[in-house]
TIVEX-597133 format. One record per residue (C-alpha): residue number from 1; z, y, x; residue in one letter. Coordinates in steps of 0.02 Angstrom, whole numbers, plus 50000, padded with zeros to 5 digits. Layout:
% TIVEX-597133
+--------+-------+-------+-------+-------+
! kolvex !    zz !    yy !    xx ! gumar !
+--------+-------+-------+-------+-------+
!    NUM !     Z !     Y !     X !     A !
...
+--------+-------+-------+-------+-------+
***
This chain:
% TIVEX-597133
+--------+-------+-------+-------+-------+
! kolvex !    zz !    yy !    xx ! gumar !
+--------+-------+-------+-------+-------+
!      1 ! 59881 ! 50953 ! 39858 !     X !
!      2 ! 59832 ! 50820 ! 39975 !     X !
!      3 ! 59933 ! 50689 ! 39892 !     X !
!      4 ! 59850 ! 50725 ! 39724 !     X !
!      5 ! 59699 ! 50717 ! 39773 !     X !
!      6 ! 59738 ! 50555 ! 39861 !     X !
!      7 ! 59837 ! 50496 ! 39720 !     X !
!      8 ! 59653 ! 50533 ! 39616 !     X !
!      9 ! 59562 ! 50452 ! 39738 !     X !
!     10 ! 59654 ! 50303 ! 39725 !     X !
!     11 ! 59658 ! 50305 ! 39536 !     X !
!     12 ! 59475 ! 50324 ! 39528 !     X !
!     13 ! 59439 ! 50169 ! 39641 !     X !
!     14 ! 59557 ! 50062 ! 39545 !     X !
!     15 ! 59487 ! 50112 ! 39383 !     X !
!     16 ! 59340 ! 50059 ! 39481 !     X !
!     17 ! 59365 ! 49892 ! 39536 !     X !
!     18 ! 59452 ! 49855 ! 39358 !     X !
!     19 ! 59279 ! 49885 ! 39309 !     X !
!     20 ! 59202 ! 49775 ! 39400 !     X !
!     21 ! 59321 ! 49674 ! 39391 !     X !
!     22 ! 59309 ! 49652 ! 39191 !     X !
!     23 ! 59123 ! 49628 ! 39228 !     X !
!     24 ! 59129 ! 49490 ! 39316 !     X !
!     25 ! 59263 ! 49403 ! 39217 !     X !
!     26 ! 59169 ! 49427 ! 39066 !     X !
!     27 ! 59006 ! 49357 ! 39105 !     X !
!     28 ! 59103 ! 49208 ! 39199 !     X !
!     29 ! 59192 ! 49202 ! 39030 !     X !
!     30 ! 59032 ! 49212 ! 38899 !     X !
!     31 ! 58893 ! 49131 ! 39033 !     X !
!     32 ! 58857 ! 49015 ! 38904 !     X !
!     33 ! 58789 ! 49164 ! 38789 !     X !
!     34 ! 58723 ! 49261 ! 38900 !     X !
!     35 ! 58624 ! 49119 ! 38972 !     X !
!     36 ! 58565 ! 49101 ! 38758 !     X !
!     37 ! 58530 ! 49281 ! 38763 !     X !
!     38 ! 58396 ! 49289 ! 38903 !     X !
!     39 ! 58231 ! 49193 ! 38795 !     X !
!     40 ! 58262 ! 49330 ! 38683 !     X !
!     41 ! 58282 ! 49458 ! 38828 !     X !
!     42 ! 58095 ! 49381 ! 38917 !     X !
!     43 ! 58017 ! 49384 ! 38743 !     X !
!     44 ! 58049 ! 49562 ! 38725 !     X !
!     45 ! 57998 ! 49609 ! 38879 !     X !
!     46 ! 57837 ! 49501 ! 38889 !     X !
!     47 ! 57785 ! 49528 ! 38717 !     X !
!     48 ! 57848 ! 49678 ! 38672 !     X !
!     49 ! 57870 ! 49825 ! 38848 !     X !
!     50 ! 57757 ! 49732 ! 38954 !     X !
!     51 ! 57606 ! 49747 ! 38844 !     X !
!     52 ! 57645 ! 49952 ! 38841 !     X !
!     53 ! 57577 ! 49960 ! 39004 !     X !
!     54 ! 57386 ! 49941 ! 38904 !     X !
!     55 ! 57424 ! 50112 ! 38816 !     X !
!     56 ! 57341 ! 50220 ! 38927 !     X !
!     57 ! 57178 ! 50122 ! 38862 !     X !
!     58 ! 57189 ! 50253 ! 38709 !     X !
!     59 ! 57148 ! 50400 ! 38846 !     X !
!     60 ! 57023 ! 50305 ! 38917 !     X !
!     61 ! 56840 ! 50241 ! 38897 !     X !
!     62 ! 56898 ! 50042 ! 38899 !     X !
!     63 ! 56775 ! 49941 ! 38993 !     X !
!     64 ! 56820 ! 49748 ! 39007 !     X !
!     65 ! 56702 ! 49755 ! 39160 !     X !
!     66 ! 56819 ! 49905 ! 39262 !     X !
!     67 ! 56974 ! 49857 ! 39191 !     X !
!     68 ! 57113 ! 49940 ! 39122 !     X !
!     69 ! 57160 ! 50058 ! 39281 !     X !
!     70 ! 56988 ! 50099 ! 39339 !     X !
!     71 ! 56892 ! 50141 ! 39156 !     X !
!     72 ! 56871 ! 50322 ! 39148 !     X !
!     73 ! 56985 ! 50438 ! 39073 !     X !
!     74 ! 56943 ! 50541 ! 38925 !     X !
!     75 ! 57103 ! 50635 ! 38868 !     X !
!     76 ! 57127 ! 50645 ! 38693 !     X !
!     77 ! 56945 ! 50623 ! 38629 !     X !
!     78 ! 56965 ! 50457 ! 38529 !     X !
!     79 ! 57109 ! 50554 ! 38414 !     X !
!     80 ! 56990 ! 50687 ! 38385 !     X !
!     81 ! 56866 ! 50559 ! 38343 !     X !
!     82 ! 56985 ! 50498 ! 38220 !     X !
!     83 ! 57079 ! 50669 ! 38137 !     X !
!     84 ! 56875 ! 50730 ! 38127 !     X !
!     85 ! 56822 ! 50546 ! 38074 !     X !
!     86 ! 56730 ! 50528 ! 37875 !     X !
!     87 ! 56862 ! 50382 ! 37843 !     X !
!     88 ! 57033 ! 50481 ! 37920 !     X !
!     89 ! 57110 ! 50542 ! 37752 !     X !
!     90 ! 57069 ! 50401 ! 37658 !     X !
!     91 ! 57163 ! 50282 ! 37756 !     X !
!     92 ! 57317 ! 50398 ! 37778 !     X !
!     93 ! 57315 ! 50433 ! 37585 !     X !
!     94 ! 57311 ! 50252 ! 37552 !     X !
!     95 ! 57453 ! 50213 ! 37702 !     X !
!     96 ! 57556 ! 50340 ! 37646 !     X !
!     97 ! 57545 ! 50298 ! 37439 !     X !
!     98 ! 57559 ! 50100 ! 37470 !     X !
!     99 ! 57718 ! 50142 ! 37610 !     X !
!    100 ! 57790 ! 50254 ! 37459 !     X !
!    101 ! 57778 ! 50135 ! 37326 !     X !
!    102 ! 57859 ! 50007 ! 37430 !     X !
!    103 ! 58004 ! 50115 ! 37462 !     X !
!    104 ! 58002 ! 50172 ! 37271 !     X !
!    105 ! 57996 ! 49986 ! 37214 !     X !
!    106 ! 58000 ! 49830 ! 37334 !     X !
!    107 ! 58169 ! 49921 ! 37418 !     X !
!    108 ! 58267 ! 49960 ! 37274 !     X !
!    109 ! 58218 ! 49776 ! 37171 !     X !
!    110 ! 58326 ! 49672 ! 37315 !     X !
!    111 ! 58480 ! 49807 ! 37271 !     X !
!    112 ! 58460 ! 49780 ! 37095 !     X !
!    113 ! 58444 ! 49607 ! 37089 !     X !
!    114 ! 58585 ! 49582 ! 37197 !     X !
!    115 ! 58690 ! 49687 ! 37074 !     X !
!    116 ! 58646 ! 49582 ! 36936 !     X !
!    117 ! 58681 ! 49423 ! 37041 !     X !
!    118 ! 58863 ! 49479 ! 37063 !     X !
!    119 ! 58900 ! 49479 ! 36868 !     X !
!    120 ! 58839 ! 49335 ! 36831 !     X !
!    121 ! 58986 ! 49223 ! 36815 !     X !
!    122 ! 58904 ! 49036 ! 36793 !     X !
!    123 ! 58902 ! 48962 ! 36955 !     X !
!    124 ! 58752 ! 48835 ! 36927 !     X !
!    125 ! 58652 ! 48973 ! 36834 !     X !
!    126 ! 58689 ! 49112 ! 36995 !     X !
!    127 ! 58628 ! 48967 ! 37129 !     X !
!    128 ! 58450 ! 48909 ! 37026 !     X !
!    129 ! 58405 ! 49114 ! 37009 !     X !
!    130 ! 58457 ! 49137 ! 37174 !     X !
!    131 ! 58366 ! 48977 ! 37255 !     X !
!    132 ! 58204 ! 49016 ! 37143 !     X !
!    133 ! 58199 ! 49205 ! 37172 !     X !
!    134 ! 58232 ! 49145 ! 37387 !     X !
!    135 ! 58071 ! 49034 ! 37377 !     X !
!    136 ! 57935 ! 49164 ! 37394 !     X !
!    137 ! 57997 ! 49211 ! 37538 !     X !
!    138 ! 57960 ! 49067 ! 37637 !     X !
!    139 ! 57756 ! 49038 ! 37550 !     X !
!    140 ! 57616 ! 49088 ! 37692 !     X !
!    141 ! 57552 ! 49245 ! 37648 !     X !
!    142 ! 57380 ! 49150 ! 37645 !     X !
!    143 ! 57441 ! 49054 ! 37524 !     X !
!    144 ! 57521 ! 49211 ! 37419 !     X !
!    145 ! 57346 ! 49285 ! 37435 !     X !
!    146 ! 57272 ! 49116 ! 37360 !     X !
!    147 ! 57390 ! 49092 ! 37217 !     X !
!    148 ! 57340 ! 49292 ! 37182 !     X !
!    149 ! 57151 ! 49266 ! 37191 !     X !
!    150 ! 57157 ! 49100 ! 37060 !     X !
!    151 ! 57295 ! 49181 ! 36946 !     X !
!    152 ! 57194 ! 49332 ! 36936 !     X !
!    153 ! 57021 ! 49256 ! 36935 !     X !
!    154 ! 56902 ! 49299 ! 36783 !     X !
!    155 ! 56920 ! 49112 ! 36734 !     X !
!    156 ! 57112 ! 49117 ! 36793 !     X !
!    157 ! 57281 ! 49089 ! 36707 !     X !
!    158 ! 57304 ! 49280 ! 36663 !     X !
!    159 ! 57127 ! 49312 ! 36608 !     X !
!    160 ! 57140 ! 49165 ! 36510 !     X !
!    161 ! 57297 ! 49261 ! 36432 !     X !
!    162 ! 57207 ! 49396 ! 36415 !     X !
!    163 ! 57067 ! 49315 ! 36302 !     X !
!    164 ! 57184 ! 49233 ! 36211 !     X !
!    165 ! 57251 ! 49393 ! 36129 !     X !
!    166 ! 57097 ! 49448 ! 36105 !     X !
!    167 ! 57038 ! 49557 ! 36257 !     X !
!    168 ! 56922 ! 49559 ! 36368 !     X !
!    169 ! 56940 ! 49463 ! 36553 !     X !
!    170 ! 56972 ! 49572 ! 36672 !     X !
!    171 ! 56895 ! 49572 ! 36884 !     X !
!    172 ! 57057 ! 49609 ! 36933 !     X !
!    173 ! 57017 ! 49591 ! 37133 !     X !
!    174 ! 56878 ! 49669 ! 37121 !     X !
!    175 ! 56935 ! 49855 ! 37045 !     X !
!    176 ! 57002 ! 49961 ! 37151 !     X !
!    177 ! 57101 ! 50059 ! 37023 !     X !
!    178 ! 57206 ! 49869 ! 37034 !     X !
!    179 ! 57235 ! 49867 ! 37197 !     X !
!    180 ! 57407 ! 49932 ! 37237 !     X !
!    181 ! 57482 ! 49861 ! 37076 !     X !
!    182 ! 57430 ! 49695 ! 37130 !     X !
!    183 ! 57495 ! 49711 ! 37300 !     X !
!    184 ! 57676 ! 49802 ! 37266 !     X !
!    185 ! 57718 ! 49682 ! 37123 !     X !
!    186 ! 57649 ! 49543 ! 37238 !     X !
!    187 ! 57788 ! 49614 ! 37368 !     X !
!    188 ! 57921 ! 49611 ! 37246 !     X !
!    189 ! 57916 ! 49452 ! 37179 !     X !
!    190 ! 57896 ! 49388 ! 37372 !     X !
!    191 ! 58033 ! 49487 ! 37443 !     X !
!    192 ! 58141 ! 49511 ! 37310 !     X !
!    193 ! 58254 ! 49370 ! 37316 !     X !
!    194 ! 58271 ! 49351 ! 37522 !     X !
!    195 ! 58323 ! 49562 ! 37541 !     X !
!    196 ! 58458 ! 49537 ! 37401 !     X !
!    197 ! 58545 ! 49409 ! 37538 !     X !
!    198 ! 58620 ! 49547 ! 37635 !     X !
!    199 ! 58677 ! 49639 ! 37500 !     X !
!    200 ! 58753 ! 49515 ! 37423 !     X !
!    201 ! 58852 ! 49466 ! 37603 !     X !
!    202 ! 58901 ! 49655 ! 37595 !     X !
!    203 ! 58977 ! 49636 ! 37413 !     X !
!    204 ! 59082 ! 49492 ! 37455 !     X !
!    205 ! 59150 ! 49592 ! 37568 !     X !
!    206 ! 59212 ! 49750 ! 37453 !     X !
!    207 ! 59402 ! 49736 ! 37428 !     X !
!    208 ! 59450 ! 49628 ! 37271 !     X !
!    209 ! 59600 ! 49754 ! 37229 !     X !
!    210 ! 59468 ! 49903 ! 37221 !     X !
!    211 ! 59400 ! 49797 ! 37056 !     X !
!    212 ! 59569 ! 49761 ! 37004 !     X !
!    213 ! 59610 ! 49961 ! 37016 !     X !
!    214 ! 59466 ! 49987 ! 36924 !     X !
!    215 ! 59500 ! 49885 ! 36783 !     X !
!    216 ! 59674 ! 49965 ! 36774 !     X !
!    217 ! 59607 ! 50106 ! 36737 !     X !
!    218 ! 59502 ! 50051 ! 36611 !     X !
!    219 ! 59315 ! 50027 ! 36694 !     X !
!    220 ! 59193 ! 49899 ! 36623 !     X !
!    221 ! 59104 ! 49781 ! 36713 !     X !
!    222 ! 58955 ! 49916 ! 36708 !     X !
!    223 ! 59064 ! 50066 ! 36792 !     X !
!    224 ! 59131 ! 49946 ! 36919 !     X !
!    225 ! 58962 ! 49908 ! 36966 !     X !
!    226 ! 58941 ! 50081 ! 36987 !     X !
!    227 ! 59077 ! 50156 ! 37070 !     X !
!    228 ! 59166 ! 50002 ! 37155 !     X !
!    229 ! 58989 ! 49887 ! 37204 !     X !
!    230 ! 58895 ! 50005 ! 37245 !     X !
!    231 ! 58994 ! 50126 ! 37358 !     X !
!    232 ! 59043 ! 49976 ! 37441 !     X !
!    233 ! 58878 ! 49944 ! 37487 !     X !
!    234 ! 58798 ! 50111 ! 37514 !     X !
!    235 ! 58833 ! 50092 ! 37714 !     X !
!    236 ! 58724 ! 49942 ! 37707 !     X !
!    237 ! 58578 ! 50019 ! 37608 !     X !
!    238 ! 58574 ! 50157 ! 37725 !     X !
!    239 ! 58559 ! 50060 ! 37892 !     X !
!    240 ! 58418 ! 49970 ! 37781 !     X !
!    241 ! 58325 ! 50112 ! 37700 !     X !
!    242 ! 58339 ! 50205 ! 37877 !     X !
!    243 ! 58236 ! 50045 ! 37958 !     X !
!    244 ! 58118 ! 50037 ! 37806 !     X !
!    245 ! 58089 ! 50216 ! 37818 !     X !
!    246 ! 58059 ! 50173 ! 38028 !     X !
!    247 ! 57915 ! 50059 ! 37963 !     X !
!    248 ! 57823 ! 50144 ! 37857 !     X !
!    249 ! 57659 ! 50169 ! 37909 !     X !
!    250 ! 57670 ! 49973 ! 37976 !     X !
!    251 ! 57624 ! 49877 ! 37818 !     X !
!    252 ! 57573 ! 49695 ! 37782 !     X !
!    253 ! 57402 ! 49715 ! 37842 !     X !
!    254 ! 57378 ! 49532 ! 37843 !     X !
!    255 ! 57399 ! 49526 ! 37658 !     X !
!    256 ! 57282 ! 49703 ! 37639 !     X !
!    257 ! 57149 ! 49606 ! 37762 !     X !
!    258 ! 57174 ! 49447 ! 37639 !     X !
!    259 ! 57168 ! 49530 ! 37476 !     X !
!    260 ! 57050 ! 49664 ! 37503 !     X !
!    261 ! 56855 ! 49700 ! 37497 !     X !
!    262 ! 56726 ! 49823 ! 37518 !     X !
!    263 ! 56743 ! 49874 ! 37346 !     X !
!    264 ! 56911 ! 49909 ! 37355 !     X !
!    265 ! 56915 ! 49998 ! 37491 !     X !
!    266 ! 56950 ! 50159 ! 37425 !     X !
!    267 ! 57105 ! 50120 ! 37376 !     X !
!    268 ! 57157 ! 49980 ! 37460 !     X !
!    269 ! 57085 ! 50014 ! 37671 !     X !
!    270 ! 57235 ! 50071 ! 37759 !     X !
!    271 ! 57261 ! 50122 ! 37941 !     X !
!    272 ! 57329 ! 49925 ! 37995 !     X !
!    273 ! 57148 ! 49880 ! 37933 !     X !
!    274 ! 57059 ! 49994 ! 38003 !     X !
!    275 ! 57121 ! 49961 ! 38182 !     X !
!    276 ! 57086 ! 49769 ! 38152 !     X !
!    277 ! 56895 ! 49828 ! 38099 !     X !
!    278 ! 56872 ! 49940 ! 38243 !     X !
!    279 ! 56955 ! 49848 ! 38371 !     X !
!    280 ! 56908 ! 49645 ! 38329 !     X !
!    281 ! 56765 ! 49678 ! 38246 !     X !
!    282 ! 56677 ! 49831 ! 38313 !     X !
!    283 ! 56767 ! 49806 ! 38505 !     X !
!    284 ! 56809 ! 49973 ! 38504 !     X !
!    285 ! 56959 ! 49958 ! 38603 !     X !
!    286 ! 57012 ! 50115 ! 38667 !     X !
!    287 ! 56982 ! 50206 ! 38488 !     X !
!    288 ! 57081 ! 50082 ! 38400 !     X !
!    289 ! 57218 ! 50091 ! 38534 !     X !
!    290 ! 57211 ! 50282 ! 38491 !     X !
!    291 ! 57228 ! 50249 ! 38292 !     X !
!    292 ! 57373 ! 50101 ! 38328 !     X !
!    293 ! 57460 ! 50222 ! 38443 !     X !
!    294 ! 57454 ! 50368 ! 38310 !     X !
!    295 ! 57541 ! 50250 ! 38172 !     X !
!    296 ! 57656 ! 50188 ! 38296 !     X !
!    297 ! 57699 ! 50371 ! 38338 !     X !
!    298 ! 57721 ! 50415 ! 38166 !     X !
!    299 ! 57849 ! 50282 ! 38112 !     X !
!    300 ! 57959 ! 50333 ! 38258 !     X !
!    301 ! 57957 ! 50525 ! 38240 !     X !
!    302 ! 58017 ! 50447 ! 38030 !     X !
!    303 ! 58149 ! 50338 ! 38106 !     X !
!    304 ! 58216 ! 50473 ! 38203 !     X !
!    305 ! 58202 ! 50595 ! 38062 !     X !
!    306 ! 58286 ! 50468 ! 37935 !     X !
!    307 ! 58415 ! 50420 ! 38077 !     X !
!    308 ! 58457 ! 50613 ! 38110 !     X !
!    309 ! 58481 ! 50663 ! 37904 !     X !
!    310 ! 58579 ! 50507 ! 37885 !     X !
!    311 ! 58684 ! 50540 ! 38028 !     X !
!    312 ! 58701 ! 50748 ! 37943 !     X !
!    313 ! 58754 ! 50694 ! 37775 !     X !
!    314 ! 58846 ! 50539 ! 37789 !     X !
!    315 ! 58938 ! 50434 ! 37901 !     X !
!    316 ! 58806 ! 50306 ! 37928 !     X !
!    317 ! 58680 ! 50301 ! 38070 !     X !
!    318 ! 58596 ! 50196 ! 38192 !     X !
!    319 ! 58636 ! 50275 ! 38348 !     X !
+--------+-------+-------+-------+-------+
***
């Protein structure tokens, strides 16, 4: 018994050192990376967990005078303020509609176009669609707003369409009823092109005798696409739609802020907007902590939830 257990003892510690041992040789080994890897490391945790020390300012009565420990604690009051607030359902109805369009149809464009991308056979043709549909991606989203506000201006290029046909110009930016139209096609066309890059990376990886299979038994170019492309890329739109679904509630409220006004705030004044109005313009800190913190709650309790049915009914998760 005694030599068994010494025999274990000995096994453990060597496992042990072999540990260590691996360790060590590895970061002698990749120092060079490792050494690349620690801006990233400080950025995080400057920008990113050191700032969630200011939290507790949503419990508390923020005074810039007693400072963030010594301001006076107030529980939950400021998300009562907010659930009981006049403006509450209006900017979770409009957070919630604008986050479900985008996952209705910004998401699914990028799949699509990269689909369509992977038939085309002209090489020259592929590259100009791909390099004009990339482009949006990289315009300031001041400038997007711009290009918006003059296209859709009563003396702009569309309105000038409009008249042209015989209709009436329309104050496109200043109807509400416009809003989210203009902002989710807006999205598309900006975003539509750069998310179809990792799908298309993900289809060049898909087996080339899976097609050849196919076409053996006697698929078109449409049922390959359907049952060879796009089961070969369904791990990758998970891991995707899982993050999108993770973010939401976090929209582009620098666009919203950009496009928006007080007459379209019924449909277009979302929770990101709100917190900028309380918080910068109002200096309600601590309430607009509370609202921030709420949204920021509610994506992770969705990335969890998307994470956990993912991980239940397919093979494909996160963690």
């Amino acid at each position: 018994m005694q030599l068994k257990e010494q025999a274990w003892s000995t096994e453990t510690s060597g496992s042990r050192q072999t540990f260590g041992t691996k360790v060590v040789k590895d970061f002698r080994r990749n120092s060079t990376i490792y050494l690349m890897l620690l801006p990233v490391i400080a950025f995080y945790a400057v920008f990113h967990y050191g700032p969630l020390y200011g939290i507790q300012i949503a419990f508390k009565n923020f005074s810039a005078g007693l400072g963030i420990w010594n301001s006076p604690w107030i529980g939950l009051q400021h998300f009562q303020n907010f659930f009981n607030g006049f403006f509450f359902w209006r900017i979770l109805r409009n957070t919630v509609l604008l986050g479900l369009y985008d996952l209705i149809f910004v998401f699914p464009a990028s799949i699509v176009l990269a689909l369509l991308l992977n038939e085309v056979r002209h090489r020259v043709f592929k590259r100009t669609v791909q390099s004009i549909t990339y482009l949006p991606h990289f315009i300031s989203v001041v400038v997007v707003v711009g290009m918006l506000v003059d296209f859709l201006a009563m003396d702009g290029l569309i309105n000038q369409l409009i008249v042209m046909f015989g209709g009436d110009p329309i104050p496109f930016m200043r109807l509400m009823e416009w809003f989210r139209t203009i902002y989710i096609s807006s999205a598309v066309w900006q975003g539509i092109g750069w998310g179809s890059i990792i799908y298309l990376a993900a289809i060049s990886n898909i087996d080339p005798s899976l097609y050849e299979a196919a076409k053996v038994d006697g698929a078109g170019r449409w049922k390959q696409a359907l049952l060879v492309t796009l089961p070969g890329i369904l791990p990758t739109i998970i891991i995707l739609l899982i993050l999108r679904i993770g973010s939401f509630m976090a929209l582009q409220d620098e666009k919203i802020l950009l496009m928006y006004n007080p007459m379209t705030y019924e449909t277009a004044d979302v929770i990101g907007t709100y917190v900028y109005r309380k918080g910068i313009l109002e200096a309600s800190y601590s309430f607009s902590a509370a609202v921030g913190l709420f949204n920021s709650v509610i994506n992770f309790a969705l990335l969890v939830a998307a994470n956990y049915m993912s991980k239940r009914f397919t093979d494909t998760k996160l963690w």
